[in-house]
N, CA, C and O atoms as a printed pandas DataFrame, in Angstrom:
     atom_number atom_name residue_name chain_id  residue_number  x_coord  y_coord  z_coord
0              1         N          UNK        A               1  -36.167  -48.487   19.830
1              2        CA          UNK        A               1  -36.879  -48.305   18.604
2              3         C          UNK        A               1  -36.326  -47.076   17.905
3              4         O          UNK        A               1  -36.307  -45.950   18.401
4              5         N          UNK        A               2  -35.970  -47.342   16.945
5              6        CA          UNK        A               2  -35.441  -46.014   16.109
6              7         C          UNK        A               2  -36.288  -45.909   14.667
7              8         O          UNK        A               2  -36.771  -46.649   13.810
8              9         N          UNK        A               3  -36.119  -44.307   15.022
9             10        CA          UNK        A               3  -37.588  -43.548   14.096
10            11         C          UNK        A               3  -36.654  -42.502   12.808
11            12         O          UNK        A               3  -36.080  -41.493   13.219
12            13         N          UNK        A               4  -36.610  -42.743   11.802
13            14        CA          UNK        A               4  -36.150  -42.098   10.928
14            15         C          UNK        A               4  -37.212  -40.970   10.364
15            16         O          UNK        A               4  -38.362  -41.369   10.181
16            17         N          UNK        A               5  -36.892  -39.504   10.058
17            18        CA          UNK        A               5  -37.837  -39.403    9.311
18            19         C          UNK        A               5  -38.054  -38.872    7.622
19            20         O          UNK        A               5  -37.328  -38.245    6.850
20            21         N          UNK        A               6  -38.977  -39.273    7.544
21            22        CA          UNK        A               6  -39.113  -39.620    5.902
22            23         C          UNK        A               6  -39.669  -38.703    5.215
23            24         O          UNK        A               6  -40.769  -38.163    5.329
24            25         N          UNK        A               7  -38.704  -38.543    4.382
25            26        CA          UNK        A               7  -38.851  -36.720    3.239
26            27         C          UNK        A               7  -39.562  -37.448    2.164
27            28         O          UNK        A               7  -39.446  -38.632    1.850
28            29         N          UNK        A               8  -40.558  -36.239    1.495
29            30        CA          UNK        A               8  -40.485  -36.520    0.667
30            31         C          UNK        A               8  -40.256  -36.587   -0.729
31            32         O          UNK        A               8  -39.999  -35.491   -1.228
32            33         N          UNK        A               9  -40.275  -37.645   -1.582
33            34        CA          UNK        A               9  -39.339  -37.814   -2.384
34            35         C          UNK        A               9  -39.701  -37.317   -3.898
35            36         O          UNK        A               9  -39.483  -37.807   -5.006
36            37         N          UNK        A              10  -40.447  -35.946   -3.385
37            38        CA          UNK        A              10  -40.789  -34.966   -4.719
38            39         C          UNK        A              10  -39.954  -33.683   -4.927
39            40         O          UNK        A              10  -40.064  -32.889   -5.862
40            41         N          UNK        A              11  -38.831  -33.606   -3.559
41            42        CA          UNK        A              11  -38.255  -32.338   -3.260
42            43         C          UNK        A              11  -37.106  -32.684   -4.197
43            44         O          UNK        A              11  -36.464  -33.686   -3.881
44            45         N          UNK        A              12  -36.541  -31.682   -5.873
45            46        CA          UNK        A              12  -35.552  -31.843   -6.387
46            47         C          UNK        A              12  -34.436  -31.277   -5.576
47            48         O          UNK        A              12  -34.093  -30.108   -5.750
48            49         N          UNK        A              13  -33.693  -32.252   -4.463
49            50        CA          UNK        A              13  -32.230  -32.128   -4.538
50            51         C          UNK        A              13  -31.466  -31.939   -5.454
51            52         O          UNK        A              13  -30.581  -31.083   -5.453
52            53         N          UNK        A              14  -31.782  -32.926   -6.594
53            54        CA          UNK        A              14  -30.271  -32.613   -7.790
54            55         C          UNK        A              14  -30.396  -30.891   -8.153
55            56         O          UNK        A              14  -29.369  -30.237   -7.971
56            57         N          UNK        A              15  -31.444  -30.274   -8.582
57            58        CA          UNK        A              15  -31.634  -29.341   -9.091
58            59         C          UNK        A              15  -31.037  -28.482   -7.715
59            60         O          UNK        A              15  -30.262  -27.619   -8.125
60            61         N          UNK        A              16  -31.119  -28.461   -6.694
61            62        CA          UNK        A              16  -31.119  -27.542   -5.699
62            63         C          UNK        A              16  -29.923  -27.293   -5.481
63            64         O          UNK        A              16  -29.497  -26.141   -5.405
64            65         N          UNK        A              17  -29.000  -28.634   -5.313
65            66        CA          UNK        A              17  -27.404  -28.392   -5.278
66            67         C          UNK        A              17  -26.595  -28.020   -6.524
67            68         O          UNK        A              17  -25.481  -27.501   -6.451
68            69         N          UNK        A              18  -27.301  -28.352   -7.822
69            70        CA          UNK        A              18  -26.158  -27.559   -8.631
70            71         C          UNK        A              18  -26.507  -26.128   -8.770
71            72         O          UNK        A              18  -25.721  -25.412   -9.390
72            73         N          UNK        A              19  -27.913  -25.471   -8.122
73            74        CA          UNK        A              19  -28.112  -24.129   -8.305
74            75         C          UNK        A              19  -26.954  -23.758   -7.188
75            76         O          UNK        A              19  -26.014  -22.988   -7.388
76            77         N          UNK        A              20  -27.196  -24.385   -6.121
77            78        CA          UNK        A              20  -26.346  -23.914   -5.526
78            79         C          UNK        A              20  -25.202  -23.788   -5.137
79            80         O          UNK        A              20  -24.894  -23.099   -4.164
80            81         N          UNK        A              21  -23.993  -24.770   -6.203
81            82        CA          UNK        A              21  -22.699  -24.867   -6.716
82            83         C          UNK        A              21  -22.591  -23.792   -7.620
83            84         O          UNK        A              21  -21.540  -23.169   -7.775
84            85         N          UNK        A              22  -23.565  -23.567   -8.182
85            86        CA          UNK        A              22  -23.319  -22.409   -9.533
86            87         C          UNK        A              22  -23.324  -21.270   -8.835
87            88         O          UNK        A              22  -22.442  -20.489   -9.189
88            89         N          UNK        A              23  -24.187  -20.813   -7.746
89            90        CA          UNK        A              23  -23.802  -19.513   -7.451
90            91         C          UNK        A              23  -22.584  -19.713   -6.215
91            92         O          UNK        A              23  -22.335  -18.708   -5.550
92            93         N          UNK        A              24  -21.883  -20.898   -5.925
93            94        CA          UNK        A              24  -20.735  -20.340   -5.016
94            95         C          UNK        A              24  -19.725  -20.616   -6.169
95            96         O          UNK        A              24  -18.553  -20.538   -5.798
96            97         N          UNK        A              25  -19.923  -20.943   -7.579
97            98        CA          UNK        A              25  -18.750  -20.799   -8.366
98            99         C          UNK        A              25  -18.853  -19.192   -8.712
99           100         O          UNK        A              25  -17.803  -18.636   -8.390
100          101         N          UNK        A              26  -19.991  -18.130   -9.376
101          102        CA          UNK        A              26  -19.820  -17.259   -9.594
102          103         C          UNK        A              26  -19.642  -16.524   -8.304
103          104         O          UNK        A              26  -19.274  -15.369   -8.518
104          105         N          UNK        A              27  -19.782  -16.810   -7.030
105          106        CA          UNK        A              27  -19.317  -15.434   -6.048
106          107         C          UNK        A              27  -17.392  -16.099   -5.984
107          108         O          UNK        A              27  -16.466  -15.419   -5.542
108          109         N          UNK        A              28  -17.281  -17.211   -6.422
109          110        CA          UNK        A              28  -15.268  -17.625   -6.448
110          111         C          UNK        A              28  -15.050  -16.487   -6.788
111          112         O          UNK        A              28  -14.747  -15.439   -6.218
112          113         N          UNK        A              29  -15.342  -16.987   -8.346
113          114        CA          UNK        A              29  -14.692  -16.132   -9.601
114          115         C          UNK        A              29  -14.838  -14.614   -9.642
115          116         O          UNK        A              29  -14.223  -13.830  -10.365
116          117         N          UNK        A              30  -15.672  -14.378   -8.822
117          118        CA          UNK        A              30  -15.755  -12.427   -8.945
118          119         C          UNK        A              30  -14.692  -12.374   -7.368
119          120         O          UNK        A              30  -13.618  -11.780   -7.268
120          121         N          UNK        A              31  -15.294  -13.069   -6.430
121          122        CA          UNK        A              31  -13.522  -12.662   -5.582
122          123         C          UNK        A              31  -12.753  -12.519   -5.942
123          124         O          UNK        A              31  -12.117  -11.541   -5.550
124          125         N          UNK        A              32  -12.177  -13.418   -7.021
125          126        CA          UNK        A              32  -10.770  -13.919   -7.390
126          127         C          UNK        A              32  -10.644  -12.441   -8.402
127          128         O          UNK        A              32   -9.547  -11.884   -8.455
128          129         N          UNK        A              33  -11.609  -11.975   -9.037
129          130        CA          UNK        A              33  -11.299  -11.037  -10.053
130          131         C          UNK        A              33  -10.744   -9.904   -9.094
131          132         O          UNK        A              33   -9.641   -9.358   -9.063
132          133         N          UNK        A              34  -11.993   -9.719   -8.248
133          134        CA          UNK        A              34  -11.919   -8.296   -7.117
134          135         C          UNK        A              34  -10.153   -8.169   -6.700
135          136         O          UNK        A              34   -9.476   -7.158   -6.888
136          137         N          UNK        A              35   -9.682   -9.406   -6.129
137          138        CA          UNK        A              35   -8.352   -9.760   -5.677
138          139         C          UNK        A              35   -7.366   -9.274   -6.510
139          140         O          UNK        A              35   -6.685   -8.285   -6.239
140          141         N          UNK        A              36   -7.239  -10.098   -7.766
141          142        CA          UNK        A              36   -6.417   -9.553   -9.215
142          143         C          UNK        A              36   -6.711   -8.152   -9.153
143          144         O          UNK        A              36   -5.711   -7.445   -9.027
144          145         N          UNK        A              37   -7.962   -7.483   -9.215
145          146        CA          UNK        A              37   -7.490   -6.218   -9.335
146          147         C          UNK        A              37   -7.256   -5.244   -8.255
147          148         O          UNK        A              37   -6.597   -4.239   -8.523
148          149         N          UNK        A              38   -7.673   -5.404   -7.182
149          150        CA          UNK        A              38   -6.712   -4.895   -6.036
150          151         C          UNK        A              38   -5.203   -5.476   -6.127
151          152         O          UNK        A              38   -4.416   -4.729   -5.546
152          153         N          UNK        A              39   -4.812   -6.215   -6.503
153          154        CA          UNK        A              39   -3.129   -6.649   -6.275
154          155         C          UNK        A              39   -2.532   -6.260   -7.832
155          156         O          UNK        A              39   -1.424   -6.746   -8.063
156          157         N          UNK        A              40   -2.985   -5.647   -8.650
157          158        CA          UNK        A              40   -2.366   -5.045   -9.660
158          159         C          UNK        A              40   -1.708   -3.919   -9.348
159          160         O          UNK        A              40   -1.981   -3.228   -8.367
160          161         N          UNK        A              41   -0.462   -3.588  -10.483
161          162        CA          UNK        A              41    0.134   -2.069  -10.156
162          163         C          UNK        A              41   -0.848   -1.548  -10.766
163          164         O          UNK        A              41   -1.577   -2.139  -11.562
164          165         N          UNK        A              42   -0.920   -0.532  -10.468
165          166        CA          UNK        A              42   -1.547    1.110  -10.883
166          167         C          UNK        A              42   -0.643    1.266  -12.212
167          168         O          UNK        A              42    0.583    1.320  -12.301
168          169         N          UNK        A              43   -1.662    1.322  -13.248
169          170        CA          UNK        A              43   -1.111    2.061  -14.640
170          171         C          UNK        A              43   -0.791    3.802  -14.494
171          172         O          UNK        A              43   -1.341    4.546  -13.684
172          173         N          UNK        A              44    0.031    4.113  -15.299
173          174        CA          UNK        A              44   -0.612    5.711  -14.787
174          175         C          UNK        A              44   -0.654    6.135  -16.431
175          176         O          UNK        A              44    0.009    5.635  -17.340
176          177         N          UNK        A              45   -1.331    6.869  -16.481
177          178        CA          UNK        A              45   -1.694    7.507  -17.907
178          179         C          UNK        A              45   -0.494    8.196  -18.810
179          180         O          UNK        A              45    0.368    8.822  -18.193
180          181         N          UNK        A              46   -0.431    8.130  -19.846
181          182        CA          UNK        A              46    1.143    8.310  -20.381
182          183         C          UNK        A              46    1.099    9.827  -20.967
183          184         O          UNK        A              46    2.077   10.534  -21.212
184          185         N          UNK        A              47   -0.338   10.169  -21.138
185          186        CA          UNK        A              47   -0.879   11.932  -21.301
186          187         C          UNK        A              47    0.213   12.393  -19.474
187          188         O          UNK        A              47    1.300   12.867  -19.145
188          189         N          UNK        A              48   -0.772   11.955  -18.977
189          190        CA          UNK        A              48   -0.549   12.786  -17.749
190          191         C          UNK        A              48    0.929   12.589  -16.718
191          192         O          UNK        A              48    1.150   13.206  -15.676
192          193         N          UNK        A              49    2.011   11.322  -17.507
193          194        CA          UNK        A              49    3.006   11.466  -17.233
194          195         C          UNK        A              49    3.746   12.319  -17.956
195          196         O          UNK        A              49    4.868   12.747  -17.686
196          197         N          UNK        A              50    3.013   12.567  -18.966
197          198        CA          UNK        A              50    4.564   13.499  -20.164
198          199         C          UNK        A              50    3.884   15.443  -19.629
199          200         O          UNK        A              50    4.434   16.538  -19.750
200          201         N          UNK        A              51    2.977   15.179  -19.249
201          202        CA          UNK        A              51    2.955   17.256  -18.459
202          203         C          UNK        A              51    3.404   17.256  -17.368
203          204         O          UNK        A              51    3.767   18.387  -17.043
204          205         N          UNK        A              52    3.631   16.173  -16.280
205          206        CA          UNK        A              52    3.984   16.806  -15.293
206          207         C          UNK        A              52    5.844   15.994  -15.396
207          208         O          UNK        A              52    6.167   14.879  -14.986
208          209         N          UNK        A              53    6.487   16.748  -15.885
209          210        CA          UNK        A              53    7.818   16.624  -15.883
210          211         C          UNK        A              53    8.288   16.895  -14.543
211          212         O          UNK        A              53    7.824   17.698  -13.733
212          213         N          UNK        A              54    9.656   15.807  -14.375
213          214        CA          UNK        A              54   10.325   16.113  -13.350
214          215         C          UNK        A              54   11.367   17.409  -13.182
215          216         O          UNK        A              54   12.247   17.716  -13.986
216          217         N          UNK        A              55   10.984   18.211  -11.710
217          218        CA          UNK        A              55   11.629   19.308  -11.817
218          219         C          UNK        A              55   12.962   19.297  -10.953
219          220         O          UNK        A              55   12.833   19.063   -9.752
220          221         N          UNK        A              56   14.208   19.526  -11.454
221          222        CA          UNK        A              56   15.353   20.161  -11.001
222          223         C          UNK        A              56   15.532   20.838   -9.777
223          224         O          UNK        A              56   15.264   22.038   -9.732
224          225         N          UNK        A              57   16.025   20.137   -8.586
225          226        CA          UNK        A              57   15.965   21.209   -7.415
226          227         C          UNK        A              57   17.313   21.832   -7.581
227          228         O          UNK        A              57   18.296   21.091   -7.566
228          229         N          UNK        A              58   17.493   23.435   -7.776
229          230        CA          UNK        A              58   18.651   23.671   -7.824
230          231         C          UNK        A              58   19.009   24.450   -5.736
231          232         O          UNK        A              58   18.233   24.895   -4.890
232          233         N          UNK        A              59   20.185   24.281   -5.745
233          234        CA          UNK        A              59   20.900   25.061   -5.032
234          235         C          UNK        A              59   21.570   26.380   -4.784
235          236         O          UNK        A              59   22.610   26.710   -5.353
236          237         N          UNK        A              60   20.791   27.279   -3.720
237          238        CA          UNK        A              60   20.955   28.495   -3.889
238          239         C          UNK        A              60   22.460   28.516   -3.424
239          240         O          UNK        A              60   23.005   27.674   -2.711
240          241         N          UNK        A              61   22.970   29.549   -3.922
241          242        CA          UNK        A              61   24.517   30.170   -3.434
242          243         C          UNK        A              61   24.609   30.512   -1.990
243          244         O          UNK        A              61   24.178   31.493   -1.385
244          245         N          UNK        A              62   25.407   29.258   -1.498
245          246        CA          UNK        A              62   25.153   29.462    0.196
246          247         C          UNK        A              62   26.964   30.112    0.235
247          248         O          UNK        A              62   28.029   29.741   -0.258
248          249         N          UNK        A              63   26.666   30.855    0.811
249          250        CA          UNK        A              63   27.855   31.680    1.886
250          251         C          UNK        A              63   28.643   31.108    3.213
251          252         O          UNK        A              63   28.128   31.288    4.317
252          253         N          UNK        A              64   29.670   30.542    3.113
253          254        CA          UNK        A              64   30.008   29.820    4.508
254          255         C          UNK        A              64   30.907   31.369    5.184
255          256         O          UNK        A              64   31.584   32.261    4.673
256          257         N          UNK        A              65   30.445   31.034    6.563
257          258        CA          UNK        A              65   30.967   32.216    7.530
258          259         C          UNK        A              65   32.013   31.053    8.343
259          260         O          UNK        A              65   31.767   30.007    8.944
260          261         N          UNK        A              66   33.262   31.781    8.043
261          262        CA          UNK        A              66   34.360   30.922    8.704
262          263         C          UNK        A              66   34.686   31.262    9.815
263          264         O          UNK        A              66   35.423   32.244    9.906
264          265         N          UNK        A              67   34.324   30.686   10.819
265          266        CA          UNK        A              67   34.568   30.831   12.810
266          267         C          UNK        A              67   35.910   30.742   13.434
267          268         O          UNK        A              67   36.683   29.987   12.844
268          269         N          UNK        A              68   36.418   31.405   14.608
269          270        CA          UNK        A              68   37.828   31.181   14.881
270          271         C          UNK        A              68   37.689   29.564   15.568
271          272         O          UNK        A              68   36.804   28.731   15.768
272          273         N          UNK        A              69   39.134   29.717   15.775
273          274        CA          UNK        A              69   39.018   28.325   16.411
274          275         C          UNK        A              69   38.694   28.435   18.177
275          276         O          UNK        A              69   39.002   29.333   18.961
276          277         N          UNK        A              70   38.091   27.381   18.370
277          278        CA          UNK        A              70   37.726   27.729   19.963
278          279         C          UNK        A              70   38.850   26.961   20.835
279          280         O          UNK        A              70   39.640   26.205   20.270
280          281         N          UNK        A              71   38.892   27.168   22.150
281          282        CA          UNK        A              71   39.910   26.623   23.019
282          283         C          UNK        A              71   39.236   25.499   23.324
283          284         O          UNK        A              71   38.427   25.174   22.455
284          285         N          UNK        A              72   39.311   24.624   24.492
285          286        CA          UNK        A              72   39.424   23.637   25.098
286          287         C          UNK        A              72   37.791   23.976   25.585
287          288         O          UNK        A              72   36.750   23.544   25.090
288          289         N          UNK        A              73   37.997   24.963   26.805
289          290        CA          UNK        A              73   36.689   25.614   27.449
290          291         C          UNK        A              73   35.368   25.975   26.570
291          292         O          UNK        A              73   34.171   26.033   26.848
292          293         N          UNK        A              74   36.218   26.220   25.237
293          294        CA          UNK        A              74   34.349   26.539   24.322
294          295         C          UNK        A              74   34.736   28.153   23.713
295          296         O          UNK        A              74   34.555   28.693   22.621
296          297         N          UNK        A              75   35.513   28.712   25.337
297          298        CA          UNK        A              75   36.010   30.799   24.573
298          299         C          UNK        A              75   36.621   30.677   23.511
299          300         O          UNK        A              75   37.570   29.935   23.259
300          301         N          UNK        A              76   35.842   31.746   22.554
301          302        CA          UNK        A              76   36.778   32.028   21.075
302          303         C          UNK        A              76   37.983   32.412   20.933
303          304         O          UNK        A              76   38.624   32.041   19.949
304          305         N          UNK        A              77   38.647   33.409   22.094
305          306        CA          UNK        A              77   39.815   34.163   22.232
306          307         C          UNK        A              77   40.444   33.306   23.771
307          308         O          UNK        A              77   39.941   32.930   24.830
308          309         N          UNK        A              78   41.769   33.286   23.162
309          310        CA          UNK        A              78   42.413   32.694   23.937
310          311         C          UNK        A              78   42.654   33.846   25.713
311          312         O          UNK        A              78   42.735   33.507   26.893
312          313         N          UNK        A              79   42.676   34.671   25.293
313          314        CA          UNK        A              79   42.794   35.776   26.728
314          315         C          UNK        A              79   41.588   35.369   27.547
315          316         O          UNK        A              79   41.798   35.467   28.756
316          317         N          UNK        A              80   40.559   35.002   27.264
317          318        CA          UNK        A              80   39.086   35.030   28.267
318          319         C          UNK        A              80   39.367   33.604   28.836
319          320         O          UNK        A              80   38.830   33.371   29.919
320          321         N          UNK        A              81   40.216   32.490   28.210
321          322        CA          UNK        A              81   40.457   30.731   28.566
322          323         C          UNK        A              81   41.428   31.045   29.658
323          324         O          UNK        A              81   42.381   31.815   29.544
324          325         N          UNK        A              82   41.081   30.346   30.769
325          326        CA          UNK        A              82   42.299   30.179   32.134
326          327         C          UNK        A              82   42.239   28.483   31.925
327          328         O          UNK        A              82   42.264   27.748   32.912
328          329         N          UNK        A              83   42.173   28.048   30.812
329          330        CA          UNK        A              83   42.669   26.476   31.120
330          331         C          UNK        A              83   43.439   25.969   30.566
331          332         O          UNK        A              83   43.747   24.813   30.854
């Protein structure tokens, strides 16, 4: 014996499912916005690019100290090398 059971037939379904299509279309569409604007570049302000100018690294006047030549062993002077 099979027992179905029986709703009744004053409860608006139609009304219930398009309320509730309408709010999973507006939580889509605000994801989808949230998304777009996390995956955008970053504008940057065109005030605050023109003050901070790019600065010039200059190079101080370096001094090279010129070394003798070393032997085989690593000694600077050939008299201290027995190799």
């Amino acid at each position: 014996m099979q027992h179905t059971e029986h709703l009744p037939t004053s409860f608006p379904w139609r009304t219930s499912t398009v309320v509730v299509g309408a709010v999973a279309i507006v939580e889509l569409v605000a994801l989808i916005a949230i998304g777009a604007a996390q995956l955008a570049p970053q504008r940057v302000h065109t005030k605050a690019a023109a003050v901070t100018k790019p600065t010039l690294h200059t190079v101080a006047n370096v001094r090279h100290i010129r070394r003798s030549p070393r032997t085989r062993c690593g000694l600077a002077t050939a008299s201290l090398c027995s190799c």
